[in-house]
C-alpha positions as CSV (number, residue, x, y, z in Angstrom):
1,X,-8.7,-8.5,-34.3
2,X,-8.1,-5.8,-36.9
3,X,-8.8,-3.1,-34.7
4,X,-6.3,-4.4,-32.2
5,X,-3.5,-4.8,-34.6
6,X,-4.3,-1.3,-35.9
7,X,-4.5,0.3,-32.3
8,X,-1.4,-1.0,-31.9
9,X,0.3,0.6,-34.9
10,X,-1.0,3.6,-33.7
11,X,-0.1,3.8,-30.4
12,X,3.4,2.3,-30.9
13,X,4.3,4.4,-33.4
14,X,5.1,2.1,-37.1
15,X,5.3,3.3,-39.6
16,X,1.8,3.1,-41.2
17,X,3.1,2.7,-45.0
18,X,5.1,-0.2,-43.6
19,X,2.4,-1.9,-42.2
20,X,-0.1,-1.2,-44.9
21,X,2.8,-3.2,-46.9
22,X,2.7,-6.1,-44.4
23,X,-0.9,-6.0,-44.9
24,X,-0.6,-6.9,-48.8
25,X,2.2,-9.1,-47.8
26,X,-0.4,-11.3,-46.0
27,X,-2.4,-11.2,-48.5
28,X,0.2,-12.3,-51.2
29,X,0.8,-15.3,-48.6
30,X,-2.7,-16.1,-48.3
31,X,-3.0,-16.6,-52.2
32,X,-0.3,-18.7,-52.9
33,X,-2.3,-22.1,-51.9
34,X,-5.4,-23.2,-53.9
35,X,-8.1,-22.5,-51.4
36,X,-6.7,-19.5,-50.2
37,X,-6.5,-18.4,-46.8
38,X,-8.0,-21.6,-46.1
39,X,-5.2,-23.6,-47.8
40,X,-3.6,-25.7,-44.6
41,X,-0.7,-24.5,-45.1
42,X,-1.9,-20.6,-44.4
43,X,-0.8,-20.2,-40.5
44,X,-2.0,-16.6,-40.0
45,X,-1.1,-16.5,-36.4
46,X,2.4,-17.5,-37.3
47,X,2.4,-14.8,-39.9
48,X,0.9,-11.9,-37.7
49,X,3.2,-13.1,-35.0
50,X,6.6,-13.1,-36.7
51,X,5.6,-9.5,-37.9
52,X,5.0,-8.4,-35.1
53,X,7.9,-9.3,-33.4
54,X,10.1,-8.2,-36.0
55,X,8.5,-4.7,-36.5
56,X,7.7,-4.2,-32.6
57,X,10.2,-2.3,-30.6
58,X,11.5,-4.3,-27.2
59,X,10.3,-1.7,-25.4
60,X,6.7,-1.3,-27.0
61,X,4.7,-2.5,-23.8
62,X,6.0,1.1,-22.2
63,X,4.6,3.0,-25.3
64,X,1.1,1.4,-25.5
65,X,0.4,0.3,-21.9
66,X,-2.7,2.4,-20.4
67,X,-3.7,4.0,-24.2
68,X,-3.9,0.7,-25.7
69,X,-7.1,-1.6,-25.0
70,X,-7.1,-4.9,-26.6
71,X,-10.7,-6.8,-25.9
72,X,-10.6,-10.8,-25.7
73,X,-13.1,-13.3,-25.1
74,X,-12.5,-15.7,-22.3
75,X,-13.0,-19.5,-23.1
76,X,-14.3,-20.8,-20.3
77,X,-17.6,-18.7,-20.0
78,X,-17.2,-16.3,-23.3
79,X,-17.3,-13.4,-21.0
80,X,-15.6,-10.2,-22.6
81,X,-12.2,-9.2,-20.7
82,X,-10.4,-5.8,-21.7
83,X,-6.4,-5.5,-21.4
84,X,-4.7,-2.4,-21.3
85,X,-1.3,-2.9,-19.4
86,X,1.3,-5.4,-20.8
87,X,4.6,-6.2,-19.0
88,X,6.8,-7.1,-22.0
89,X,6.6,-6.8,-25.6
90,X,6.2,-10.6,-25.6
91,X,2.7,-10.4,-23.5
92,X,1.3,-7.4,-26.0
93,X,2.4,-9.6,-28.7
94,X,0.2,-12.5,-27.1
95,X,-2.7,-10.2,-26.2
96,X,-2.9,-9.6,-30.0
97,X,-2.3,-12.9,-31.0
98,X,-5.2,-13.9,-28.9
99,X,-7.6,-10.5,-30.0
100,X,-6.6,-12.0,-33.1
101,X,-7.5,-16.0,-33.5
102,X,-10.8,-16.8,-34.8
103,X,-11.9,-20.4,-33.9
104,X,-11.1,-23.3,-36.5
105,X,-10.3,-20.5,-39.4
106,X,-6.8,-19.6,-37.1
107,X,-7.1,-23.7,-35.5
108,X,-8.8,-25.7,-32.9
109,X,-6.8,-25.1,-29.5
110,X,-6.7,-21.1,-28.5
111,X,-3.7,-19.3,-27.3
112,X,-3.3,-18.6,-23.8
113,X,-2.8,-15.0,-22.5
114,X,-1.5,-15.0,-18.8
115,X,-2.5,-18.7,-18.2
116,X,-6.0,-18.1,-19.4
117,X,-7.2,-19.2,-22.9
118,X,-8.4,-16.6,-25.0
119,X,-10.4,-15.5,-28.8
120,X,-10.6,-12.8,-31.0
121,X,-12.9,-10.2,-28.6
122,X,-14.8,-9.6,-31.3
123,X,-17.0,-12.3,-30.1
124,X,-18.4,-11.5,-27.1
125,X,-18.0,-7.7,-27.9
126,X,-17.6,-6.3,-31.2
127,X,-17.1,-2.3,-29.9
128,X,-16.3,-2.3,-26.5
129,X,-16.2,0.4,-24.1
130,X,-13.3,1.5,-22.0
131,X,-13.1,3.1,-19.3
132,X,-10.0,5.6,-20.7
133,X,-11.0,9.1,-21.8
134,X,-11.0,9.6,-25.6
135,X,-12.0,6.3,-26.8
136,X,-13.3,6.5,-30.6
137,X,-15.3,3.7,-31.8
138,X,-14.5,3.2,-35.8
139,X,-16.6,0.6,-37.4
140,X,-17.0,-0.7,-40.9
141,X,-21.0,-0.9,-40.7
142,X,-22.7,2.1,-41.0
143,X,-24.3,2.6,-37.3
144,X,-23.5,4.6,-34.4
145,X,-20.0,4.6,-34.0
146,X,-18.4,7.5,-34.0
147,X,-16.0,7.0,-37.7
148,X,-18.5,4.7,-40.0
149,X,-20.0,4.7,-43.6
150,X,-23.2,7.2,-43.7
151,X,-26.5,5.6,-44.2
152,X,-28.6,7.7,-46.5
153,X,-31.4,5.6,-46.6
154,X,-34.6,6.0,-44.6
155,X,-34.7,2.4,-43.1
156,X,-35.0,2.8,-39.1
157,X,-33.9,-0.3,-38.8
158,X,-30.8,-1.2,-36.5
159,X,-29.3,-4.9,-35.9
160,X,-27.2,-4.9,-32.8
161,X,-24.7,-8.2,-32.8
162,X,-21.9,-7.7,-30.1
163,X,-22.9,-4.6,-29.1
164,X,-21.9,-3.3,-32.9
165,X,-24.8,-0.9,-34.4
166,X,-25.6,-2.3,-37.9
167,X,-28.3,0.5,-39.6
């Protein structure tokens, strides 16, 4: 979900510093209820959406299909489906939406992406792998991806939960 809307960024070409101020934005939104982000009144798809299409350009789908991968978990059989070519900025913005919404914390009926209904990929795969060259894996856990916290420690212990590396 992160990683998607990050990717994104990226690959479209925002202004990071104006993002990064969206970010707190959210944040500032979250807060205002008394539970929080889980106040029923905090609609953080309706949030991520209306800032993305307002900061999107129309013609962002040109700029980030093929070196943009956005990972989703299907639904009906919680199989892992990757997306890397979007025909309008209204279908990326859905993609993300979709990479985006964590059951019951975003609501109880997922969005649909071409027809099909679709969570946040992290799910079903937490680090996928594409098949397009130059791929870096970042992850907050310290493991094997390629950008992560070290591990100093001597534990040899690894936990893999959607195919993330947790040492």
């Amino acid at each position: 979900s992160a990683g998607a809307l990050t990717a994104a960024v990226l690959t479209s070409g925002l202004c990071l510093e104006k993002c990064c101020g969206n970010v707190i934005e959210v944040a500032k939104e979250a807060r205002k209820g008394n539970l929080g982000p889980l106040h029923p009144t905090f609609n953080l798809v309706k949030v991520i959406r209306t800032g993305l299409q307002r900061d999107l350009p129309e013609h962002v789908h040109t700029l980030v299909s093929g070196k943009l991968c956005v990972s989703l978990t299907r639904v009906s059989d919680g199989e892992n489906v990757l997306v890397s070519d979007f025909g309008s900025k209204d279908e990326l913005i859905q993609a993300l939406i979709c990479s985006c919404f964590i059951p019951v914390f975003c609501g109880l009926f997922p969005p649909a992406f071409r027809g099909v209904r679709y969570v946040d990929g992290g799910m079903s795969n937490n680090l996928p792998q594409s098949e397009m060259k130059n791929t870096i894996s970042i992850s907050p856990f310290s493991g094997e991806s390629d950008i992560c916290p070290n591990d100093n420690s001597t534990s040899f212990h690894e936990l893999r939960f959607t195919n993330t590396s947790i040492q």
